[in-house]
N, C-alpha and C positions, 0 to 999 in steps of 0.2 A: 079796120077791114075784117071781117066773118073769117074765120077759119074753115079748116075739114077735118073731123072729129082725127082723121089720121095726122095731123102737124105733130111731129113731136115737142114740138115748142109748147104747145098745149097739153100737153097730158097729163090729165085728172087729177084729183086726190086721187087717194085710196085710204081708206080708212083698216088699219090694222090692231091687233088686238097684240097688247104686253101686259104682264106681271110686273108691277114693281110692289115690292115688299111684300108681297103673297096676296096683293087685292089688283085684281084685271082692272087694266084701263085700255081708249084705244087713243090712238093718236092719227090724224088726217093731215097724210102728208104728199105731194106731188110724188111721181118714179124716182125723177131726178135727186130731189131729195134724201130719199129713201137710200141711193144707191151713193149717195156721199155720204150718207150716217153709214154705212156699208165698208169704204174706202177708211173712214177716218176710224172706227172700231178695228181696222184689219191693224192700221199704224199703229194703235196704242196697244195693238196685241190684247183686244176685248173682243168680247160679243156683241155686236147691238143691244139686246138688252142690257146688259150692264152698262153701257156707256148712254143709254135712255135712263137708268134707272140714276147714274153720278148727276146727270144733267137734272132731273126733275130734284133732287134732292138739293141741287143749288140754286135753284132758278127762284128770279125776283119776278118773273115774269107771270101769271098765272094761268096763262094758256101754253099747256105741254107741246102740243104743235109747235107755235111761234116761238118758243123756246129753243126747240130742235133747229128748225130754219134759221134763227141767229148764230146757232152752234156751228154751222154749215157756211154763211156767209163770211164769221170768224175765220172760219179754216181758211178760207176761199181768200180772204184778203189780206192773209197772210203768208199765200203763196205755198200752203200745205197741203193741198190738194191736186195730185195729179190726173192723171188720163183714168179712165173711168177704168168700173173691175172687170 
């Protein structure tokens, strides 16, 4: 079924820009997203960027997005993730 550009269920990427190791990259990630890498950086007492920068630094996966979003779905189905920020 079509949505309405206002469903939050839908809400976009967004493409933002990070430093990791002193060379800009961006990563295209949903709101949603974005605001549980938000949540899960506050718990480990990090920044977003550094906790983008632990994850790309480990990741088998070669797409930085999909990386992040596995990182998010981990938390999420391990019950680490509470009520939004």
């Amino acid at each position: 079924m079509p949505h309405s550009k206002g469903d939050d269920i839908y809400r976009a990427n967004r493409r933002r820009s990070v430093a990791l190791n002193g060379h800009k990259t961006s990563v295209s990630l949903e709101q949603d997203y974005w605001e549980c890498l938000i949540m899960i950086a506050r718990a480990r007492n990090s920044t977003v960027a550094d906790l983008i920068a632990a994850i790309d630094a480990e990741r088998v996966n070669p797409n930085l997005s999909s990386a992040l979003r596995l990182l998010v779905l981990r938390e999420a189905k391990a019950g680490r993730l509470g009520p939004g920020p």
